[in-house]
N, C-alpha and C positions, 0 to 999 in steps of 0.2 A: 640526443642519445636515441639510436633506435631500439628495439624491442626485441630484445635479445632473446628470451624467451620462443616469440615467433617464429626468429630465424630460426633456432635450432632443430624445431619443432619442423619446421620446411626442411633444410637437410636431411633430419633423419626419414622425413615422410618419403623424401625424393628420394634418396638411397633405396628406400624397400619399393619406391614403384618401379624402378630399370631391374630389379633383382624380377619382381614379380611379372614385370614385361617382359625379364628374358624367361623366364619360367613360361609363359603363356604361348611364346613364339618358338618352344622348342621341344619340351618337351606336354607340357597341358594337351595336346591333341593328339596324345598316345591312348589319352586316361579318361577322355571324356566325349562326345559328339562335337561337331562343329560350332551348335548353334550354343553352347555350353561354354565352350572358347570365345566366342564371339562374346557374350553377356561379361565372360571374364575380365577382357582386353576395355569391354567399357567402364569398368570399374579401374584400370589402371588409367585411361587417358583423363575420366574424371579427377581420380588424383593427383596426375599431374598437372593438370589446370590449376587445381586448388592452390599444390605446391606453391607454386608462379604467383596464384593470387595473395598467398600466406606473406613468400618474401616480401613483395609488393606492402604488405600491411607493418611487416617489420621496420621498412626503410622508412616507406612516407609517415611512421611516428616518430621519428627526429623532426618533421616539418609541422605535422596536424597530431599532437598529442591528447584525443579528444575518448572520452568512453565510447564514440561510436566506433570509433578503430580497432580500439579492444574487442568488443561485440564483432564487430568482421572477423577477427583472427581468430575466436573463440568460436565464433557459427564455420568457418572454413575447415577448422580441425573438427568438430563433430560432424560436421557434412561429410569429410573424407570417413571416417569411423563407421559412421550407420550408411550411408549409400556406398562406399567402395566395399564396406568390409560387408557388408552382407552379401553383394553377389560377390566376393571371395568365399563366404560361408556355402551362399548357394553352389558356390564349384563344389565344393569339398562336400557336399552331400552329394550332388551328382555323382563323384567320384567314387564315393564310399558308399552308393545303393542306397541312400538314406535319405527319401525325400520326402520324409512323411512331415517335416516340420516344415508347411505351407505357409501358416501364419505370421513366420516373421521376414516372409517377403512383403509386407505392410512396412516393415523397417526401412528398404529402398527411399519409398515416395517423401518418408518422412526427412531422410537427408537431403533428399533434392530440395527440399521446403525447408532444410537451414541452409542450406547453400545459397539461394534465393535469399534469404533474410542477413545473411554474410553483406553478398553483392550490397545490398541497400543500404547497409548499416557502413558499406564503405563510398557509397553516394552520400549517404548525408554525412561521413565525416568532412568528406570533400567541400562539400554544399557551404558545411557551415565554416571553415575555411573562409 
């Protein structure tokens, strides 16, 4: 049985990054600078990695049914949340003149750092396979 949950949770994540891709490639560069666009589009491609990585975590638990698989799928979806959706937040203050709240660009570094602990947790479900 794969993990149905995961998958779903990859679809729906994947549907809003080509929504937000196309957002960013068409109209976001009306509403903000370049380098603003560019921070944005890294938040979409990150999510779609993740996507990819999620599915990947849904299937291979019909094979490797292990709690480090969980932990991967569970660190992929909060990775995508804190690192995509904060520089989505950061657009949207950019956008709205509103960039006094500095502070929770500290949010970024912290999902790249479960993203990283995703990856691992899906090596050593592997590993121990």
């Amino acid at each position: 049985m794969m993990h149905k949950g995961f998958l779903v949770w990859a679809a729906a994540l994947g549907a809003l990054a080509v929504i937000l891709g196309a957002f960013g490639a068409h109209k976001l560069k009306e509403l903000v600078p370049p380098e603003t666009v560019s921070t944005f589009q890294t938040g979409v491609t990150y999510q779609f990695y993740h996507v990819f990585a999620l599915l990947a975590v849904g299937i291979l638990y019909a094979h490797i049914p292990t709690p480090q698989l969980i932990w991967a799928g569970r660190c992929f979806i909060i990775g995508i949340i804190l690192f995509s959706g904060s520089l989505y937040l950061f657009t949207i203050l950019k956008m709205t003149n509103n960039v006094g709240l500095r502070s929770f660009g500290l949010i970024t570094p912290i999902g790249g750092l479960v993203f990283i602990a995703g990856w691992i947790s899906l090596l050593l479900a592997v590993l121990k396979k």
